[in-house]
N, C-alpha and C positions, 0 to 999 in steps of 0.2 A: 807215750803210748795212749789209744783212746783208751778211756774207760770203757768198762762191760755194764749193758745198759738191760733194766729190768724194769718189770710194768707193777706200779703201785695205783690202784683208784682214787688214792685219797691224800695223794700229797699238796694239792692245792691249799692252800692257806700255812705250810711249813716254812715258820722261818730259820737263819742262821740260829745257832746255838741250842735249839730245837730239836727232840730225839721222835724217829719214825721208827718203826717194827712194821716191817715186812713178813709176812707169814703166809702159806697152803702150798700149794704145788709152784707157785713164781720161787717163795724164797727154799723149798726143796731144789727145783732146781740152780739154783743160785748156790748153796752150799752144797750137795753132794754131785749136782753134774758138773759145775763148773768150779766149784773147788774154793768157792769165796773165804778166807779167813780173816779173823778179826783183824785191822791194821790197815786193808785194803779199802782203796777207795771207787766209791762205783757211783751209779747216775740211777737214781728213779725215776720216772716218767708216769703221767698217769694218761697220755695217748692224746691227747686234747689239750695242749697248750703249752702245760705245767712241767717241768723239768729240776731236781732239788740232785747236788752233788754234795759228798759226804765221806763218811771216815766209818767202814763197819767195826763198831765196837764187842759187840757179841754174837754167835753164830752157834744155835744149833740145828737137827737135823732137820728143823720143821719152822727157822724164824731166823731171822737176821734183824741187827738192830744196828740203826746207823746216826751217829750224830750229824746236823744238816750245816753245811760249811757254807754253801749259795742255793740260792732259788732262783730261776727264772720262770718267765711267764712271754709267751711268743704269739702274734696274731695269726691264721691260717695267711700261707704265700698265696698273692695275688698275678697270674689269672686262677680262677679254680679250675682244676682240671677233671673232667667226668669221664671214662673207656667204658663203654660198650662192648664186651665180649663175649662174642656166640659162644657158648659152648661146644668146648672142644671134646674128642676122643683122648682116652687113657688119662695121663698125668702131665700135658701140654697148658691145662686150664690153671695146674696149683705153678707151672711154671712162670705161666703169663702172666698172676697176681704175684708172685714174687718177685719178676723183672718189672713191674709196675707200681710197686711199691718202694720196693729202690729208686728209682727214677724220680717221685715225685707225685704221683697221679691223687688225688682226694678220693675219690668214689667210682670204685669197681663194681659194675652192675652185670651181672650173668644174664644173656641173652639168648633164649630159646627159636633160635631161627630157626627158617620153614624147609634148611637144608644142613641142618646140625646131626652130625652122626650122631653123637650122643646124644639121651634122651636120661635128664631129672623127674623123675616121679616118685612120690611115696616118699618111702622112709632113702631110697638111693639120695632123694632130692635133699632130703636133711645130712645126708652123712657127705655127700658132694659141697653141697653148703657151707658146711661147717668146716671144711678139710681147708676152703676158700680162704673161709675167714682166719685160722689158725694159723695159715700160711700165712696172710696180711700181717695179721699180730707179730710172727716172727721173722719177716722179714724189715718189721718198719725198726723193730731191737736191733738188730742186724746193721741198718743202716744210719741208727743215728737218730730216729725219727721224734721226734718231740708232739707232732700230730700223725696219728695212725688212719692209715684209710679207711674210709667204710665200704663192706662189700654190700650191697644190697640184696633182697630178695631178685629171686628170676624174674623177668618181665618179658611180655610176650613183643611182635612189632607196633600194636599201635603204643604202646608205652613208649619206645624207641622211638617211636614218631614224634611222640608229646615231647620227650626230653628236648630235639632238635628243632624243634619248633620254637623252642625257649633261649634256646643256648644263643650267647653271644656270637660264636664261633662253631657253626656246623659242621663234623667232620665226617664224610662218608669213605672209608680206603676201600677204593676197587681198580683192580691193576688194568681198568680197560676204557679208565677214565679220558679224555683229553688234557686236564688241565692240573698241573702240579700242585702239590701240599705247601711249595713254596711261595706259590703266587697269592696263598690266601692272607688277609689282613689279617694281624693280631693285634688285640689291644691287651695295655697292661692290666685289666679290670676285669671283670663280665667271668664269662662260665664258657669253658671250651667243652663240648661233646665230640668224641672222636667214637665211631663206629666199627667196629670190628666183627668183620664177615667169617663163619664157617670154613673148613676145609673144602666146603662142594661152594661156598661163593655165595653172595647174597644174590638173591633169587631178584628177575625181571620186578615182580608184585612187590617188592618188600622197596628195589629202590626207584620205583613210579613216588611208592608213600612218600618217602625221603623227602625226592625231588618235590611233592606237591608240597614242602610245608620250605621250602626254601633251600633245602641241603643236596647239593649236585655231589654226585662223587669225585673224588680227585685222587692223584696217583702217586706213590712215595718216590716213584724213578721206575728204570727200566723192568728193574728186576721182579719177582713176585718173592713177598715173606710168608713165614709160614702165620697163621693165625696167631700162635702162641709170641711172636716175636713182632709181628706189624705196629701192632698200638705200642710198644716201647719207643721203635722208630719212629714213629710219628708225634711221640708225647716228647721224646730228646727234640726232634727238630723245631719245635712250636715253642717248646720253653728257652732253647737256648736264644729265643727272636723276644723273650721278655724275663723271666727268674732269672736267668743262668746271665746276663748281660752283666 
C-alpha cells in the first residue's frame, strides 16, 4: 500500500537512524484527520527535492515523531514544464491546478486575460491565490510529489508574452489553429510554456503578441476542452514524447 505523504520544511539533511517531529496544523492533521498512530509508517517531504520514510513512534494531538528509516534526495524532471492559465469562473481554476499538479507541471501561473470572466482584485485576488496554491500543496500529497509546484503571482499578457518568448517549447492552445500540438518538436531539456486561453478564447491582440515573439497557436484535435481541463491534455501529450518514455 503507498504510504500517506505529509509536507515537513526541514527534513533536508535527516538521516537513517535520525528522529524528526512534525508539528502545527500538517501533523494535526496527520493525527486527528487521518488517523496516524504510533507504529505506522509515512513519507515526509519538504516539496523540493527531499523525501525521508519512517516508523511514527509517538503521536499526539499537535506533533507526530517519527524515526527516519531512508532519505532521498531527487533533481527537478527534465523538460520543465510552465501552464499558463487564464482565469477561470467559479471552482474550474482550483480544478485545473489540481489535474495539473497530478500530471506533473512545475509552475502554474494565473493569467488575467483580456477575455477572463472572472476578475482577481483586492483581497478576492489573495483569497483566489491562496485557495491555488493550497490546492497545489494538496494535490502534489495526493500524488506522490517529492517536488511541489509553484503557482505564481497573476501576470497580465505582456508577461505571457515574455515567458514564451524564453521558452524552449512555445505552446499557444487554440481550437482554430491549423497545425497540431503533435507536430511540435520536444526536447528532453529547456522549458515548455503551454498557454491556456479563457472560456470567451484568447482575444485576436493577445495572439498577434504570441505570434510576434515566435508562438503560433496550435490545436489539441477536433474537439474543443474546457479551460479547466486543455493544459492537462496537452501537458499528458508533450510529456508522454519525453518523462513518461
Amino acid at each position: 500500500m503507498t504510504l500517506p505523504v505529509f509536507v515537513h520544511p526541514a527534513v533536508a539533511g535527516a538521516t537513517p537512524g535520525s528522529q524528526v517531529v512534525l508539528d502545527g496544523d500538517e501533523a494535526r492533521h496527520a493525527v486527528v484527520v487521518k488517523r496516524i498512530r504510533a507504529g505506522e509508517r509515512v513519507v515526509l517531504t519538504d516539496g523540493a527535492g527531499t523525501a525521508v520514510v519512517g516508523t511514527v513512534t509517538r503521536t499526539d494531538k499537535r506533533s507526530l515523531t517519527l524515526d527516519v528509516e531512508e532519505s532521498t534526495t531527487s533533481e527537478p524532471e527534465l523538460p520543465r514544464v510552465v501552464v499558463v492559465q487564464a482565469i477561470p469562473k467559479g471552482d474550474r481554476g482550483e480544478l485545473a491546478v489540481e489535474m495539473l499538479t497530478e500530471v506533473g507541471v512545475d509552475v502554474i501561473v494565473p493569467w488575467a486575460a483580456s477575455r477572463s470572466v472572472a476578475v482577481w482584485k483586492g483581497e478576492r485576488a489573495a483569497r483566489s491565490l491562496a485557495k491555488w496554491r493550497a490546492t497545489a500543496r494538496e494535490s502534489a500529497k495526493q500524488a506522490r510529489r517529492t517536488w511541489f509546484p509553484e503557482v505564481a503571482e497573476p501576470v497580465g499578457t505582456d508577461e505571457v508574452t515574455a515567458l514564451l518568448e524564453k521558452a524552449s517549447v512555445p505552446v499557444v492552445l487554440h481550437e482554430a489553429a491549423s497545425g497540431p500540438l503533435a507536430d511540435l518538436p520536444v526536447p528532453g531539456r529547456g522549458e515548455i510554456v503551454i498557454v491556456v486561453g479563457p472560456e470567451g478564447g484568447i482575444s485576436d491582440e493577445e495572439l498577434a503578441a504570441f505570434a510576434a515573439v515566435g508562438a503560433e497557436p496550435v490545436r489539441l484535435g477536433s474537439s474543443v476542452l474546457r479551460t479547466s481541463t486543455a493544459g492537462v491534455a496537452a501537458t499528458a501529450a508533450l510529456l508522454a514524447r519525453t518523462r513518461w518514455r
